[in-house]
Backbone bond lengths (Angstrom), bond angles and torsions (degrees), N, CA, C in turn:
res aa  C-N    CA-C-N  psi(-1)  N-CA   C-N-CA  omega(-1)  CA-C   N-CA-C  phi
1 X - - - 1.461 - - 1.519 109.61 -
2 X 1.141 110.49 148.78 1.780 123.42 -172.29 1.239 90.07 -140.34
3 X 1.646 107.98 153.85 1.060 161.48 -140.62 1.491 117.05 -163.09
4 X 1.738 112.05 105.04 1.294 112.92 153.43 1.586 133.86 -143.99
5 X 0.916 128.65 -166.91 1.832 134.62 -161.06 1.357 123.71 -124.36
6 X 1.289 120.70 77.90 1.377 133.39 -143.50 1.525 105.71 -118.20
7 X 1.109 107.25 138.16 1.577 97.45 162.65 1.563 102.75 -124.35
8 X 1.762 102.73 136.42 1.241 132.57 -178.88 1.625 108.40 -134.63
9 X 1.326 103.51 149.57 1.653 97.64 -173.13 2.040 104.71 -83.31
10 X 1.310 89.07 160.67 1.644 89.48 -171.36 1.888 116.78 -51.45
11 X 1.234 99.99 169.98 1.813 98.61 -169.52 1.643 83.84 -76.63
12 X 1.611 126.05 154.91 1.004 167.31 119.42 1.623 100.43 124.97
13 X 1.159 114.91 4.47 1.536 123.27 164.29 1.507 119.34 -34.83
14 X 1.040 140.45 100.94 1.560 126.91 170.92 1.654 114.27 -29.91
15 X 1.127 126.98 -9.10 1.327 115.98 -165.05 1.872 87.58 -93.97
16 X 1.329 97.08 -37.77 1.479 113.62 -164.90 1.823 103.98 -58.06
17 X 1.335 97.25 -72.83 1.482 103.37 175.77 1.668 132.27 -49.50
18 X 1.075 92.37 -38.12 2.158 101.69 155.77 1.170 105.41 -60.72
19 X 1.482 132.47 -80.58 1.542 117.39 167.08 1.378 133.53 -1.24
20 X 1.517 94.71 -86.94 1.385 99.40 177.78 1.485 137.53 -52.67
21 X 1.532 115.87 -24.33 1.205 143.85 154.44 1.572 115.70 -57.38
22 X 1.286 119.19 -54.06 1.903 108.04 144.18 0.967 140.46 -22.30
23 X 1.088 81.23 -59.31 1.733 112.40 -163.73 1.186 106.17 -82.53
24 X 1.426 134.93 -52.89 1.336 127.66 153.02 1.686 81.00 128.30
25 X 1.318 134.10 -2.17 1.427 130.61 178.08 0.887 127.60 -142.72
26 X 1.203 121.81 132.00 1.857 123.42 175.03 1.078 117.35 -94.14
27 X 1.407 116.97 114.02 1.838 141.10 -171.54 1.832 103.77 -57.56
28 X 1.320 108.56 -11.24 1.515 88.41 -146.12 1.622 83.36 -112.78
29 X 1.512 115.40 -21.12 1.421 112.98 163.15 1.667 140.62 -114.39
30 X 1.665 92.39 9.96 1.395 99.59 -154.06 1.287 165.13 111.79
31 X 1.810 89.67 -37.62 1.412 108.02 -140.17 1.216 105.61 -118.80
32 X 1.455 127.16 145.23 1.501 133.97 -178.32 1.637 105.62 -48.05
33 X 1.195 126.40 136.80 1.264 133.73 167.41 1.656 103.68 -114.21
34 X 1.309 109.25 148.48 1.462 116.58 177.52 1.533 106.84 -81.93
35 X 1.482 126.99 130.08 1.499 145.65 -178.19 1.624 95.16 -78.14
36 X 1.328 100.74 138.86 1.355 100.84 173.26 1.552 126.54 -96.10
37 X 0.984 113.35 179.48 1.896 118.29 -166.69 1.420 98.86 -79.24
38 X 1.504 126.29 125.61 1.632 129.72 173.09 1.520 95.90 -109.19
39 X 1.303 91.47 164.93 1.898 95.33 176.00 1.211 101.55 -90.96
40 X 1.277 123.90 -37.44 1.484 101.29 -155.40 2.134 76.79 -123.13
41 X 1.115 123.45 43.34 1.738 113.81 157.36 1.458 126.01 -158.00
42 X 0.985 120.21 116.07 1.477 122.67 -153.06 1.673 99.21 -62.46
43 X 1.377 121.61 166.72 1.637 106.91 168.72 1.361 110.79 -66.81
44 X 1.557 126.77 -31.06 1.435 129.91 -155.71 1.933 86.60 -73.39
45 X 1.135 122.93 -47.01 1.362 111.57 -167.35 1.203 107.71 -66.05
46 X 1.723 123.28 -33.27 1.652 129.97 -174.84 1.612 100.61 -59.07
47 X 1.702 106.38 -50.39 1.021 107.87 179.84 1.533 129.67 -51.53
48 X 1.525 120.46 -34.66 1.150 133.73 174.62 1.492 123.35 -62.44
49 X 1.680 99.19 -69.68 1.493 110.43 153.95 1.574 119.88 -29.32
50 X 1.018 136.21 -54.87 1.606 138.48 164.14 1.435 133.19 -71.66
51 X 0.927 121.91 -1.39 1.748 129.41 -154.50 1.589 80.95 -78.22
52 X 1.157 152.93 -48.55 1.566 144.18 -173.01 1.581 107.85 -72.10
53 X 0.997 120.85 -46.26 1.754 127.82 161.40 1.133 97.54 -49.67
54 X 1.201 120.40 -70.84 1.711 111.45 -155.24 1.233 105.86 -60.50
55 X 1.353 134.13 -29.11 2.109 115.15 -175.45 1.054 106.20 -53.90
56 X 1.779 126.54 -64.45 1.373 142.19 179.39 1.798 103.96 -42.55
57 X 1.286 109.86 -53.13 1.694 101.79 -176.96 2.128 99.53 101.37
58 X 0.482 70.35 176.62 2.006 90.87 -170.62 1.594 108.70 -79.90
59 X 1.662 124.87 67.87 1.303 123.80 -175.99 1.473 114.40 -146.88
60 X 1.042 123.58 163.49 1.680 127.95 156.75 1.206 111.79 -95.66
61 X 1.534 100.80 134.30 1.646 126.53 -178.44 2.220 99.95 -59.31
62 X 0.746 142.19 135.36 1.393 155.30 -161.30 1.439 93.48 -145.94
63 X 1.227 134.15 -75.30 1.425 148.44 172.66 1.545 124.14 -119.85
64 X 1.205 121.24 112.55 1.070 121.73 169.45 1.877 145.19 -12.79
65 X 1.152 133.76 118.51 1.413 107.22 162.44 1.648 115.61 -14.65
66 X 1.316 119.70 141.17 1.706 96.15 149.19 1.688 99.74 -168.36
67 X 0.945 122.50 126.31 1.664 103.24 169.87 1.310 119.45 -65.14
68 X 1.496 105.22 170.64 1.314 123.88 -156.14 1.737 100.35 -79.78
69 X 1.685 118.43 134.15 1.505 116.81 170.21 1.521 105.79 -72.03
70 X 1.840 104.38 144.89 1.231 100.00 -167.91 1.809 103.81 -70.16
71 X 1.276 147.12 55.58 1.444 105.95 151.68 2.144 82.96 -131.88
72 X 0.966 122.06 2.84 1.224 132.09 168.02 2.070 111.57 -61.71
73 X 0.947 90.36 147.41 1.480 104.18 166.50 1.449 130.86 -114.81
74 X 1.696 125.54 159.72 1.953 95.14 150.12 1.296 127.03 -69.71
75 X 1.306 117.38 -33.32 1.379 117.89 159.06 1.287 140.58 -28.82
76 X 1.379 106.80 -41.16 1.480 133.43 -166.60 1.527 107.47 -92.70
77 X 1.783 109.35 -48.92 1.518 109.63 171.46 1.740 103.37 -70.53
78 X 1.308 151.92 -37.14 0.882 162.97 119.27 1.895 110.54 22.20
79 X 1.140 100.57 -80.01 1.351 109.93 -177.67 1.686 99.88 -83.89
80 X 1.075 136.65 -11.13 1.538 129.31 165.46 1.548 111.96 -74.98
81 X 1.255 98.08 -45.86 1.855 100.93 167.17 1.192 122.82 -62.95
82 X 1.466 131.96 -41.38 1.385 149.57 165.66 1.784 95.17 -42.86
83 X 0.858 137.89 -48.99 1.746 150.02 -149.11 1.672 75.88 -93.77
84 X 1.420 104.13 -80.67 2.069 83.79 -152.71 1.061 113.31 -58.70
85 X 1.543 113.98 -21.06 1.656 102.85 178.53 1.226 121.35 -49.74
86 X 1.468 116.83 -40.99 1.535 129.14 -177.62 1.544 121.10 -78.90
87 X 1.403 100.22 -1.52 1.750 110.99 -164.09 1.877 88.43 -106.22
88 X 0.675 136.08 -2.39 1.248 126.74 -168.23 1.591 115.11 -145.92
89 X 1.578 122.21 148.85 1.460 126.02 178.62 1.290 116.25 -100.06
90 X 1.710 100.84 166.39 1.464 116.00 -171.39 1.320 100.49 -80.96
91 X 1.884 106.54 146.94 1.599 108.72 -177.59 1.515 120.98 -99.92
92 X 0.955 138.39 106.22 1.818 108.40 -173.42 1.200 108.81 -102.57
93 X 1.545 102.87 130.98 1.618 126.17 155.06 1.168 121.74 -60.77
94 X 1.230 130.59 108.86 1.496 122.27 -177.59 1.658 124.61 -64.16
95 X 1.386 87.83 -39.61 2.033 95.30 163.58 1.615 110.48 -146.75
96 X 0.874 101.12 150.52 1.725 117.25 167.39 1.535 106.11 -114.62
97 X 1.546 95.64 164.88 1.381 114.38 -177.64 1.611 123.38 -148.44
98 X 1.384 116.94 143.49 1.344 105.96 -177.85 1.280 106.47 -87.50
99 X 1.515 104.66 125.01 1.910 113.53 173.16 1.729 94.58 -113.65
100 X 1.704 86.99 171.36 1.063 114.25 167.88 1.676 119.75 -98.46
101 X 1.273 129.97 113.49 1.825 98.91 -176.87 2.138 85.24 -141.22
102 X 1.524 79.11 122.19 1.241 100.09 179.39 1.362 116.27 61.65
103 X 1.217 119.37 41.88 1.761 130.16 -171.65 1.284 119.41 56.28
104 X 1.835 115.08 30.70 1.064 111.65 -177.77 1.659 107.12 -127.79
105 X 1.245 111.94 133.86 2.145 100.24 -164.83 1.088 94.96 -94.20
106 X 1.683 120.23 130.53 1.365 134.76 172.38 1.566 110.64 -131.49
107 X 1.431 118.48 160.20 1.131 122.01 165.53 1.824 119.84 -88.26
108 X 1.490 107.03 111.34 1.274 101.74 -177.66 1.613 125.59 -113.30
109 X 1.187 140.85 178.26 1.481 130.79 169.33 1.710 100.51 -56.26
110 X 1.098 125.77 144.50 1.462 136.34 144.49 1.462 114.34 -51.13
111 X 1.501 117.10 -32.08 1.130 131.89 176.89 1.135 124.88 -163.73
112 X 1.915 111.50 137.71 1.377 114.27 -169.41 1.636 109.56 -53.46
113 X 1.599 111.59 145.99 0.784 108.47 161.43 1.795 119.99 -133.81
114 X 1.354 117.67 139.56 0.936 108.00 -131.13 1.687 92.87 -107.31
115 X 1.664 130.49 5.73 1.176 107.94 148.95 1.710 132.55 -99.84
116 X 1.935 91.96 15.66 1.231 88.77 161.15 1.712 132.84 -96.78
117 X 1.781 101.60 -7.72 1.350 109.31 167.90 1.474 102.75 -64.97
118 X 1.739 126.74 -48.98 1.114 131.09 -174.42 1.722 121.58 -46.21
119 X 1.791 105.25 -44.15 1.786 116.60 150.09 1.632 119.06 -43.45
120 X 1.075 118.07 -51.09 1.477 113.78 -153.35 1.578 85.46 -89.92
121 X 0.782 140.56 -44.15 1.851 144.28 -163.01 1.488 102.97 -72.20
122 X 1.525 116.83 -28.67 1.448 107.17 177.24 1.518 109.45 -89.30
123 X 1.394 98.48 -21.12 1.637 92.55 -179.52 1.662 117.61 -86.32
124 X 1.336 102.50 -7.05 1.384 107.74 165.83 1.486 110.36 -71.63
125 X 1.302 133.14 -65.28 1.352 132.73 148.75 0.834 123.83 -8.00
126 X 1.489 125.03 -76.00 1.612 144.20 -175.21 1.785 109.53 -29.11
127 X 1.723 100.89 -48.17 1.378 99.51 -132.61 1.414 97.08 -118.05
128 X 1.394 121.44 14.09 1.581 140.74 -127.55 2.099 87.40 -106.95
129 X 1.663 99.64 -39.74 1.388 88.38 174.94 1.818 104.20 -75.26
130 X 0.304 124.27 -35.96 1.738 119.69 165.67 1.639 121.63 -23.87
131 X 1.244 89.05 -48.92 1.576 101.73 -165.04 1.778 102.79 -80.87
132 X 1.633 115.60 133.35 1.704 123.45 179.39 1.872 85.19 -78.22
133 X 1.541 89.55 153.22 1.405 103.59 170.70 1.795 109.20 -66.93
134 X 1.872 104.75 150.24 1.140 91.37 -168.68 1.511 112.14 -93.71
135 X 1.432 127.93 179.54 1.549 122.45 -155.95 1.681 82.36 -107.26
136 X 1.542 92.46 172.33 1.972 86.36 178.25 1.228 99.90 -87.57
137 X 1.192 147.82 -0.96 1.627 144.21 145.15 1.435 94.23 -35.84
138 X 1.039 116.97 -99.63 1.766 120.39 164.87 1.646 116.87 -10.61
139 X 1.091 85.71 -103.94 2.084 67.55 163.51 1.491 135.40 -13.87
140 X 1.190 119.81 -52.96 1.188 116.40 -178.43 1.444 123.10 -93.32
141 X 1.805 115.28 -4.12 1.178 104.85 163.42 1.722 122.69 -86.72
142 X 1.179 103.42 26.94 1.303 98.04 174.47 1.673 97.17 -130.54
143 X 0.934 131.09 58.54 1.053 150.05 141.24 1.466 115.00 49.89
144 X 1.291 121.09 72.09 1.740 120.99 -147.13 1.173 106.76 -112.38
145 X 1.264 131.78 -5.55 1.610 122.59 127.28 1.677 130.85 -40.40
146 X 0.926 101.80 -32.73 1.485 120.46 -166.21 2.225 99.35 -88.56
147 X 1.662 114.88 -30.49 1.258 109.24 -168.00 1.976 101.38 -78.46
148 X 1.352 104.40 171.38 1.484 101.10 175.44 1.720 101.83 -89.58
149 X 1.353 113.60 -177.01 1.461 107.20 -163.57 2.075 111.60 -64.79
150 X 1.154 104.04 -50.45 1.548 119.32 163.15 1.151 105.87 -41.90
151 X 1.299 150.10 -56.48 1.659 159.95 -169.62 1.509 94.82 -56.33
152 X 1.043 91.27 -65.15 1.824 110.12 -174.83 1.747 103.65 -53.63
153 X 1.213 128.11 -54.91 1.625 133.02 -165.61 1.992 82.95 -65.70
154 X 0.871 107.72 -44.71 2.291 104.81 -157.62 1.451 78.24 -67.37
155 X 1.656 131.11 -70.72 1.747 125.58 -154.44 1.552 99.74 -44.40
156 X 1.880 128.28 -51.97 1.514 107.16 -162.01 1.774 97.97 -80.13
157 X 1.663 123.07 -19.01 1.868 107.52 -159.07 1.709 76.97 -88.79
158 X 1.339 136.83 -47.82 1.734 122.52 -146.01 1.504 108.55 -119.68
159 X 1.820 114.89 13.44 1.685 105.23 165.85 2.055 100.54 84.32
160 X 1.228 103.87 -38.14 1.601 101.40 170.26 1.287 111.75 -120.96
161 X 1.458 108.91 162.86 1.842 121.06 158.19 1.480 124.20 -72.50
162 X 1.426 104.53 -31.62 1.381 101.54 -160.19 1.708 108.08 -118.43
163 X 1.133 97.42 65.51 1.435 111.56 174.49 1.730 120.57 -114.99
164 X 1.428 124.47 157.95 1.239 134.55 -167.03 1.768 111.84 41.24
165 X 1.123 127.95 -111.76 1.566 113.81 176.31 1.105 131.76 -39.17
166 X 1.669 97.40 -58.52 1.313 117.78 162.28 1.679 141.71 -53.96
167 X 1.538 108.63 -5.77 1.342 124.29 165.70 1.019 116.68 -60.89
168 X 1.329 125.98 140.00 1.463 124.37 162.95 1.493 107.70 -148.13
169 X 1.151 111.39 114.69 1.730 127.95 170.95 0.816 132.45 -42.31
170 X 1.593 136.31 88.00 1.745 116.63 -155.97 2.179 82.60 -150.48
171 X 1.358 100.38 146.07 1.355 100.70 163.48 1.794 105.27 -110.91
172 X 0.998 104.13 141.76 1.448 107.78 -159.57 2.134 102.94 -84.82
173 X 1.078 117.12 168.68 1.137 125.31 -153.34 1.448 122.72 -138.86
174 X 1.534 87.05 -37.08 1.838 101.85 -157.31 1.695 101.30 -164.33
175 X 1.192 115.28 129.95 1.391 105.27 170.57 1.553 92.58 -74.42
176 X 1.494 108.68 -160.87 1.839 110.09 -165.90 1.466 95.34 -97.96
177 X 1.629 79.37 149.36 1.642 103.19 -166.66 1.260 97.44 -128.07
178 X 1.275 115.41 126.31 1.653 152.49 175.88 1.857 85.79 -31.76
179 X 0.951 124.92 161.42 1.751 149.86 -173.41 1.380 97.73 -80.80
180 X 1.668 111.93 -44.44 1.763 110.11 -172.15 1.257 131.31 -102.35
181 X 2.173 86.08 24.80 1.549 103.77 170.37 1.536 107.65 -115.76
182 X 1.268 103.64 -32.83 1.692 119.14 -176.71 1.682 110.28 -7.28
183 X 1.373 89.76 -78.46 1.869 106.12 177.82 1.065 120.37 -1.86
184 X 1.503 83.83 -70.31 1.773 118.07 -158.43 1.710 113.82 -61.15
185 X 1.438 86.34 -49.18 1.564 99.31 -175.48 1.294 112.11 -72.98
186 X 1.169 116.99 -28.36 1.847 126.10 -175.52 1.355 84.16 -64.94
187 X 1.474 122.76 -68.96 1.588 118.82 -162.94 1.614 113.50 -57.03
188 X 1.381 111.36 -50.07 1.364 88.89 165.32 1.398 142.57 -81.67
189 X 1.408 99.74 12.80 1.910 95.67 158.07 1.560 94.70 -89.15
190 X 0.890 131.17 -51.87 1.057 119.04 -168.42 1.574 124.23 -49.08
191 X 1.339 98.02 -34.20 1.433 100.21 177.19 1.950 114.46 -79.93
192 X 1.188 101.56 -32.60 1.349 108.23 170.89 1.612 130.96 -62.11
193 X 1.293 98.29 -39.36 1.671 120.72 174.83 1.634 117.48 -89.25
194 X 1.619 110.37 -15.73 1.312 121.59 173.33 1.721 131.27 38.22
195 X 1.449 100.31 -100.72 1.807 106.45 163.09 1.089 116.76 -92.18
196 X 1.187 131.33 -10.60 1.566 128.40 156.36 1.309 124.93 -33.86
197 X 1.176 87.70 -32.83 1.782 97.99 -154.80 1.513 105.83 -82.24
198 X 1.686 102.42 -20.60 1.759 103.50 -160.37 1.908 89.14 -107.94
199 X 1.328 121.30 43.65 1.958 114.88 177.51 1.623 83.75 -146.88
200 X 1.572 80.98 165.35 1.653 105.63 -161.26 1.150 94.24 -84.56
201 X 1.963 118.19 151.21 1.449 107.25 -167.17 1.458 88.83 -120.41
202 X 1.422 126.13 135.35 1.580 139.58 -161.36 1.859 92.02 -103.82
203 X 1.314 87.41 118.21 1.966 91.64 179.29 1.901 76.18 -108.40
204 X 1.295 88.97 105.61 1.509 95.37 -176.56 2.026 88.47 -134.77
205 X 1.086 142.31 25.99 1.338 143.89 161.00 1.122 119.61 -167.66
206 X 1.174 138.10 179.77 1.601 143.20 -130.26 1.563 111.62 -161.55
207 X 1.146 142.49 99.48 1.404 117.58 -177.72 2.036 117.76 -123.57
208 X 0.760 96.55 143.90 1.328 121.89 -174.86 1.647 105.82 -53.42
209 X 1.340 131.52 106.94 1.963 94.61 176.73 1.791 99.11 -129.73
210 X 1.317 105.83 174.33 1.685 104.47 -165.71 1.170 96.85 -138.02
211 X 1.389 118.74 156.35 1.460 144.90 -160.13 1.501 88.60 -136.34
212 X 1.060 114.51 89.96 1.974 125.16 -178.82 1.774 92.94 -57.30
213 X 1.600 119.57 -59.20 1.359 107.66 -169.08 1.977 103.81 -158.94
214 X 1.329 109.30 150.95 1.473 97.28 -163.34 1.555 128.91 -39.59
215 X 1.073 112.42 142.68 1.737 115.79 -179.43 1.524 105.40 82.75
216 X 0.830 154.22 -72.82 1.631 151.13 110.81 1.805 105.48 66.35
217 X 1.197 110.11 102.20 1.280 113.53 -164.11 2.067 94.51 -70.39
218 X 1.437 91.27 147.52 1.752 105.33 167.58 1.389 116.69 -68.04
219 X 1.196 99.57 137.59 1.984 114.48 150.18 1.262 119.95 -130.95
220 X 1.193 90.80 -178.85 2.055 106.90 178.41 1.613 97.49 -60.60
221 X 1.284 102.78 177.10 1.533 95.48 -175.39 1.871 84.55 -157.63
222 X 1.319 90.67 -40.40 2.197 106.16 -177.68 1.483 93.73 -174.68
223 X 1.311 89.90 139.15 1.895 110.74 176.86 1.159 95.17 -150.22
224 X 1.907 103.64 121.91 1.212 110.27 179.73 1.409 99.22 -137.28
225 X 1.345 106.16 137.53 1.861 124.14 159.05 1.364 101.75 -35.59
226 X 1.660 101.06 152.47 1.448 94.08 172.10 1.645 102.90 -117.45
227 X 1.015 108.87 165.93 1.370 104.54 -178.67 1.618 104.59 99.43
228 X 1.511 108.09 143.42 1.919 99.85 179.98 1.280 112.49 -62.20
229 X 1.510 96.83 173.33 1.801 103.58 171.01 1.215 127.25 -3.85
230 X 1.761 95.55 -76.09 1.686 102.65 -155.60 1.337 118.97 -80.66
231 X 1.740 110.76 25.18 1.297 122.05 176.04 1.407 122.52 -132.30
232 X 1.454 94.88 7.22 1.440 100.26 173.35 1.375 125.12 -97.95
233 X 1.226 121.34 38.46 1.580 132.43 154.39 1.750 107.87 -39.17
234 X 0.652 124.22 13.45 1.511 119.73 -165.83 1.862 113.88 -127.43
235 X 1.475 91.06 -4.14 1.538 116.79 -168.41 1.330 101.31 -75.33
């Protein structure tokens, strides 16, 4: 079982329900969602185009997959997440944008913002005793020939490559799509996600998601507002 630290916007969120409707799944229950009709993309191709998006579900990486270290619990990571959630505030992005990174379409900031590197970098920290050391199976599926030398030092000390500088905020969309599909697919997220796309997206909660057993698509597990109580209207 795996364990990771994602931020996804709360369940019935418009951002949420377009997603999952992409994606063909809802993270927060599981469950097949029906893909909708594109003009110019059949579902079987939506379906294709996404099948690597869809296990993970509609989120930004915050903390890595990682299994649990043996003297750790869920309980224990559980109530540690419960704590930072409440120890820390919501960030808002004023706009996002659909990029391309590495032939794959994600939703990213328009612009860095720099107390959300400051979020994801503490929660790498935070949560880092949590995580079992990784096996060189692990190691090597992330391809560490391929990282630059820094990429490489964060994957063996923090379980990922792309942490603190190297972070970059993107909710993923599409596994990679061939050059002489790009177009198509850009236009139909775009057309699918519509005014979504042009409002500020509030990383105002945090959610917990679980990998029951390898290959094994993700869900919610706990999604919590950040910020105490009397500010979690957003929950």
């Amino acid at each position: 079982m795996r364990y990771a630290i994602y931020f996804t916007p709360p369940k019935g969120d418009p951002m949420t329900s377009a997603a999952a409707r992409w994606l063909g799944r809802d993270v927060f229950t599981g469950l097949a969602v029906e893909r909708p009709d594109m003009a110019d993309l059949s579902r079987e191709e939506l379906a294709y185009f996404t099948a690597s998006a869809r296990r993970y579900g509609f989120h930004a990486t915050l903390k890595a997959p990682f299994e649990l270290a043996g003297i750790e619990t869920e309980n224990s990571l559980l109530t540690a997440f419960d704590t930072f959630a409440e120890a820390v505030e919501p960030v808002v992005l004023p706009q996002v944008r659909l990029s391309q990174i590495d032939r794959f379409f994600a939703l990213t900031p328009a612009q860095r913002s720099e107390p959300l590197d400051r979020l994801a970098s503490d929660i790498v920290v935070a949560f880092d005793r949590f995580r079992a050391p990784m096996s060189e199976s692990d190691l090597a599926r992330r391809n560490p020939g391929k990282l630059k030398p820094a990429e490489l030092k964060y994957l063996q000390q923090w379980g990922y490559p792309y942490v603190f500088e190297a972070f970059r905020f993107h909710m993923t969309l599409s596994g990679q799509v061939p050059a002489a599909d790009a177009d198509r697919l850009r236009g139909a997220i775009e057309s699918h996600f519509g005014s979504l796309l042009d409002e500020p997206l509030v990383v105002g909660s945090i959610a917990l998601f679980v990998e029951p057993e390898p290959g094994a698509p993700f869900t919610v597990l706990a999604h919590r507002a950040l910020g105490r109580m009397p500010q979690r209207k957003i929950a």
